[in-house]
C-alpha positions as CSV (number, residue, x, y, z in Angstrom):
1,X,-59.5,58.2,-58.0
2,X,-58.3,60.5,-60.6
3,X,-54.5,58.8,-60.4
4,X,-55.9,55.3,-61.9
5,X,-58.3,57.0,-64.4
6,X,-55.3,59.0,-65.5
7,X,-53.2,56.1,-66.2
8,X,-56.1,53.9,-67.6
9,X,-56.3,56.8,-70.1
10,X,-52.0,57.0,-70.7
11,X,-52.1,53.2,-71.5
12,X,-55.4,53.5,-74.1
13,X,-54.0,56.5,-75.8
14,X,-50.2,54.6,-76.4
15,X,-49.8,51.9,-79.1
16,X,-49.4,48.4,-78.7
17,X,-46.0,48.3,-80.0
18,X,-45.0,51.5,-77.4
19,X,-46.4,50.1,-75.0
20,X,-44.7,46.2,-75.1
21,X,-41.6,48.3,-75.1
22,X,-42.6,50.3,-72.0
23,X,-43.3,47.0,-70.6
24,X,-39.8,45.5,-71.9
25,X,-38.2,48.5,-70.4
26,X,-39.8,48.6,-66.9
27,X,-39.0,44.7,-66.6
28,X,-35.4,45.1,-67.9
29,X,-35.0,48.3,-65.3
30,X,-36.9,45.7,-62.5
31,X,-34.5,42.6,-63.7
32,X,-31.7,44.9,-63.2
33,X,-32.4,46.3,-59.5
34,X,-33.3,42.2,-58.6
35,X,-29.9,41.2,-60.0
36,X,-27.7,44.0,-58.2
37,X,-29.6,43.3,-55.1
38,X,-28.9,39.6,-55.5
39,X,-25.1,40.3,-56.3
40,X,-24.9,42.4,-53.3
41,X,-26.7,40.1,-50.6
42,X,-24.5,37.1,-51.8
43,X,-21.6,38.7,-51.9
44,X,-22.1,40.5,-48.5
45,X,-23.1,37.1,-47.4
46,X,-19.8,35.7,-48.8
47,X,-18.0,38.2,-47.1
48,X,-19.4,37.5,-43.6
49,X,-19.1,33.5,-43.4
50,X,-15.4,34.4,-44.5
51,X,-15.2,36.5,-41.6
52,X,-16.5,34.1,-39.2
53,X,-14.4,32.0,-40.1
54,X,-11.4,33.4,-39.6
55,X,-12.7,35.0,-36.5
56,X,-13.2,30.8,-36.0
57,X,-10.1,30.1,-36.7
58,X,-8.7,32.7,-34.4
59,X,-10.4,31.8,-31.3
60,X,-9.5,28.7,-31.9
61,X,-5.9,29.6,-31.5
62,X,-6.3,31.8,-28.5
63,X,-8.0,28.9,-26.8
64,X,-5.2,26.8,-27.5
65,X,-2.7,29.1,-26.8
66,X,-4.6,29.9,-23.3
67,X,-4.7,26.1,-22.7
68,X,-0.8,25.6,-23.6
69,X,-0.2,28.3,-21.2
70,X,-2.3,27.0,-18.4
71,X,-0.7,23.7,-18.7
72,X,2.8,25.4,-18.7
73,X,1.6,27.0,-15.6
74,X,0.6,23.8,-14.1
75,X,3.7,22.1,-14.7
76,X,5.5,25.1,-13.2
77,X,3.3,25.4,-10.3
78,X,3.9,21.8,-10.0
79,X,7.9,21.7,-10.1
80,X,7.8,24.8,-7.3
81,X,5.8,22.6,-5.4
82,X,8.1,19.7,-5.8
83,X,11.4,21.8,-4.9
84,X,9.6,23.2,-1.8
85,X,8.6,19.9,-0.6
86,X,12.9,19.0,-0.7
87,X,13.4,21.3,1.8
88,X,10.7,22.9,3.8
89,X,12.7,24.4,6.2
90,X,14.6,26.4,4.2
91,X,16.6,29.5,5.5
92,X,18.2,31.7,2.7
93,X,20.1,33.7,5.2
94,X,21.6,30.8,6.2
95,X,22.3,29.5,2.9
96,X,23.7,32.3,1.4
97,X,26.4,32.6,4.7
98,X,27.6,29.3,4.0
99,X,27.9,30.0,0.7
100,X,29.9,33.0,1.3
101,X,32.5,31.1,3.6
102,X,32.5,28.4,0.6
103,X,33.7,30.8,-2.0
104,X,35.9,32.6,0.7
105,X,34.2,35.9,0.1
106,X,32.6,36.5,3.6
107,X,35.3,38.8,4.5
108,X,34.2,41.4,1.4
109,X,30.6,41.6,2.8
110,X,30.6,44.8,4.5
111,X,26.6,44.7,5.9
112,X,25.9,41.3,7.2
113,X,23.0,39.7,5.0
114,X,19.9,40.3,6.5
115,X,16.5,39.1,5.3
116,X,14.5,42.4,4.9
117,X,11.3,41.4,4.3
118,X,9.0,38.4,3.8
119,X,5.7,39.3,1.8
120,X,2.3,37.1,1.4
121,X,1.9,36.7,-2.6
122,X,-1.6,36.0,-3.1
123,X,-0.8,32.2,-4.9
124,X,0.0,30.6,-1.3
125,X,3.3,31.2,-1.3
126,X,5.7,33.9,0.5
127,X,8.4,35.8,-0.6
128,X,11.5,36.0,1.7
129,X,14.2,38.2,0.5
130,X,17.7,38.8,1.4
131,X,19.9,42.2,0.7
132,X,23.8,42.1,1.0
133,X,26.7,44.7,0.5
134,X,30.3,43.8,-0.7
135,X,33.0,45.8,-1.3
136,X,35.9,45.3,-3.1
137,X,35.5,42.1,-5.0
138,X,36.6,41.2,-8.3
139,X,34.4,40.4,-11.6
140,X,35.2,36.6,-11.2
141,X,34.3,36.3,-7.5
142,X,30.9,38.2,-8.3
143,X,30.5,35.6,-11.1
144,X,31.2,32.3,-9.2
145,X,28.5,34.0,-6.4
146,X,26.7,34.5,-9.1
147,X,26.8,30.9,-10.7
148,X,26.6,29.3,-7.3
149,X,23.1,31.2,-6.6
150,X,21.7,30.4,-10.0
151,X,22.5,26.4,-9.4
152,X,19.9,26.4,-6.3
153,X,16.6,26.3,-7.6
154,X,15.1,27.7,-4.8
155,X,17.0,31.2,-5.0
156,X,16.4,34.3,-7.6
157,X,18.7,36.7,-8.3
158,X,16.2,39.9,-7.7
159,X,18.3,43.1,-7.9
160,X,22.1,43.5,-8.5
161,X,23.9,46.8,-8.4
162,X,27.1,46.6,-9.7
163,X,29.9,50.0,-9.0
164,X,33.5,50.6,-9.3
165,X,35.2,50.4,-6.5
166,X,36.3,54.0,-4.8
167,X,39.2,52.5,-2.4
168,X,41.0,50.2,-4.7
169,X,41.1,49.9,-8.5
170,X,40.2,47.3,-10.3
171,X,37.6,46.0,-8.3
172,X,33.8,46.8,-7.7
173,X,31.2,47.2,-5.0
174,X,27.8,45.1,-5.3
175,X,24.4,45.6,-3.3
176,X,22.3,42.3,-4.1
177,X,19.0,41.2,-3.3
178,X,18.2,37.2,-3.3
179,X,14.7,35.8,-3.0
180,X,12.8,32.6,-2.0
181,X,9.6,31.2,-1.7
182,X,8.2,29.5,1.3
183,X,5.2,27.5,1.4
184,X,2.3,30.1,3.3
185,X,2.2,29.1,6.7
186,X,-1.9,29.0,7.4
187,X,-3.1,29.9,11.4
188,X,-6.1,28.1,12.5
């Protein structure tokens, strides 16, 4: 082991007062890489419990936002459910004709209103809609039909095409579609 003898020899040959300093040094230059490393694990460790707990705090909120929304959902669900079960029968063709002749504007329909299609939505419901044309009405008629659809719950306004009018002026021509949902009728 020629290493050790050579160091044995380095620390015979230096003097007592050298040597205490060498020692002073080397502690100093250990004390100093200790205390950094301290600094940095502590302060690394500071950093992270920070960051855990904001990322706490944040899934926190999302959970409660996801929980106010499922219980908005729920109540919706719920008040769908309880205008259905008013009227189960419901026919939006039918409706929408009697709403016509109440507002007197049947005679501006030029395609009678038929209900195109009826679609299975995966959330036990179905989806009836209903397409009319008019022709020649005026802004406030279109806005009374309007009115009178948005005060039955059970109907949505879908699609509304508003033009001007080519045969008289001052009026417009309006393609709508309405739509319903119907309770999902289950075959056994």
């Amino acid at each position: 082991m020629p290493l050790l003898e050579n160091i044995k020899i380095f620390f015979d040959k230096v003097e007592t007062k050298k040597f205490y300093y060498l020692i002073g040094g080397y502690g100093a230059v250990c004390s100093l890489f200790l205390g950094i490393i301290i600094y940095y694990y502590y302060s690394n460790s500071f950093l992270l419990q920070k960051k855990i707990r904001y990322l706490n705090n944040e899934r926190e909120e999302k959970v409660q936002t996801i929980l106010e929304t499922a219980q908005s959902i729920e109540q919706q669900r719920a008040a769908v459910e309880a205008i259905l079960s008013q009227n189960p029968d419901f026919k939006i063709a039918g409706y929408f004709k009697d709403l016509l002749y109440k507002l007197n504007i049947h005679h501006k329909e030029i395609q009678e209103a038929e209900t195109t299609s009826t679609t299975d939505r995966d959330d036990n419901y179905r989806e009836s809609e209903l397409n009319a044309k008019f022709e020649d009405m005026s802004m406030k008629e279109l806005t009374e039909m309007l009115q009178a659809l948005e005060q039955n719950a059970r109907i949505s306004t879908k699609r509304l095409e508003i033009t001007k009018s080519k045969k008289r002026p001052k009026t417009i021509d309006v393609q709508i579609a309405i739509t319903t949902l119907l309770p999902k009728i289950e075959v056994t």
